[in-house]
C-alpha positions as CSV (number, residue, x, y, z in Angstrom):
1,X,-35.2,5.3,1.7
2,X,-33.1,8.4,2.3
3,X,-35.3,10.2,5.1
4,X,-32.9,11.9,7.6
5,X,-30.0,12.2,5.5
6,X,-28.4,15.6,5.6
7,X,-26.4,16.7,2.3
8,X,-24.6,19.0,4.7
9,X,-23.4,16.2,6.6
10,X,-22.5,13.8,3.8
11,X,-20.3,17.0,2.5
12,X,-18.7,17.4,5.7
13,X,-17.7,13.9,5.6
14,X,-16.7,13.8,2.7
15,X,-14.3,16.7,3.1
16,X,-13.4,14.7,5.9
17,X,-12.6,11.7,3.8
18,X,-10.4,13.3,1.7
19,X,-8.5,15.1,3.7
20,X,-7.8,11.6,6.0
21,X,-7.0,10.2,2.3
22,X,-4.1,12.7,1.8
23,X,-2.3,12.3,5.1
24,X,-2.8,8.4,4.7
25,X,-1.3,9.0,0.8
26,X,1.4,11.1,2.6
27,X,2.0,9.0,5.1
28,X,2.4,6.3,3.1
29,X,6.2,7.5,1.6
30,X,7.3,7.0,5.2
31,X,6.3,3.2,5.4
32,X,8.9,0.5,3.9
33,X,8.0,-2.7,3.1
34,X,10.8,-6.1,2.4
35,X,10.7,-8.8,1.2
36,X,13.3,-11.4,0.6
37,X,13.8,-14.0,-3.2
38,X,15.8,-17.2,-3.1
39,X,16.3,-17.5,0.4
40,X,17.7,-14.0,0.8
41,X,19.2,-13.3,-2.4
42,X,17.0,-10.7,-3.4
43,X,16.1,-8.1,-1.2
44,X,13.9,-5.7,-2.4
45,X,12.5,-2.9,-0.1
46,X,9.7,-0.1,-1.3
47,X,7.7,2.4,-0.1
48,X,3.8,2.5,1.0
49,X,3.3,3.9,-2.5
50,X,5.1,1.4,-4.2
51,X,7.8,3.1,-5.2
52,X,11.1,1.0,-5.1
53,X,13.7,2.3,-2.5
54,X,16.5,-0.2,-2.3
55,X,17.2,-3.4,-4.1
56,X,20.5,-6.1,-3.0
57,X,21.3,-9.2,-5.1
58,X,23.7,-11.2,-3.8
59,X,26.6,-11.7,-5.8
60,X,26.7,-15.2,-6.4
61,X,23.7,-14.2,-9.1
62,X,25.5,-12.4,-10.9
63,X,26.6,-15.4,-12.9
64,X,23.2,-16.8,-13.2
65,X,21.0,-14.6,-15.3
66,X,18.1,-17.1,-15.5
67,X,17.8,-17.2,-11.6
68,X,18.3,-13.3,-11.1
69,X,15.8,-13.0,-13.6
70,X,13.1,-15.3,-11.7
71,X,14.0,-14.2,-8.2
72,X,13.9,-11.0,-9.2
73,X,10.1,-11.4,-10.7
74,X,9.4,-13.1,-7.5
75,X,10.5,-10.4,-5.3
76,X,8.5,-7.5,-7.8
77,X,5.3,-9.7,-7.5
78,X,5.7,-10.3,-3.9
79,X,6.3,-6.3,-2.9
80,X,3.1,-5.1,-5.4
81,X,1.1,-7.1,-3.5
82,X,2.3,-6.1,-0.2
83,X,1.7,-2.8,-1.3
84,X,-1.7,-3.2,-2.3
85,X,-2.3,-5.3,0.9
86,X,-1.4,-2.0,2.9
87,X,-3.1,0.2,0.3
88,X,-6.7,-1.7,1.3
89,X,-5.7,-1.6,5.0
90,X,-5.2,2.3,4.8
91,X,-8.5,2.9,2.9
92,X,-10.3,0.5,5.1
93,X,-9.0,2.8,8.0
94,X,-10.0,6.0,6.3
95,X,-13.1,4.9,6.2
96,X,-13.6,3.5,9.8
97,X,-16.3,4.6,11.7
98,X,-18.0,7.0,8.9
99,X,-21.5,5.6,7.8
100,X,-23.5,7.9,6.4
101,X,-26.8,6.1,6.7
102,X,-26.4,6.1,9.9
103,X,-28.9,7.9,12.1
104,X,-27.5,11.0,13.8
């Protein structure tokens, strides 16, 4: 089941991995994501980690706690998933082309 797979190699790749998974992590504060609540009343922006960087709410929901409240969960839900999304989509690339049962 495991004839011709070098250790040595599989370490090198891995080392490989890693490194590719801290530029991709580093990389990652430099991408922004939006997205947009109640037809553009929210606007919430974060980074590739997730972190938020900028939030506007409109002024017209300032009187309407209820509705900030909800578009304001709407927005938070929508941007952890983008983030995830892109989280996958960077692994997935880390990853690319590195199969270590492959033969050599």
């Amino acid at each position: 089941m495991f004839e011709g797979l070098n250790l040595g190699d599989m370490s090198k790749m891995l080392e490989q991995v890693q490194e590719k998974a801290r530029e991709v992590q580093e990389q990652a504060k430099n991408v922004e994501m939006t997205t947009r609540a109640g037809g553009g009343l929210i606007e919430l922006t974060a980074n590739g980690t997730g972190e938020v960087i900028d939030l506007q709410i409109d002024d017209s929901l300032l009187e309407d706690k209820e509705s900030l409240q909800i578009l304001l969960i709407s927005a938070v839900n929508e941007i952890n998933k983008m983030v995830e999304d892109n989280k996958k989509s960077q692994a997935l690339g880390v990853m690319g082309g590195m199969n270590p049962f492959a033969a050599s």
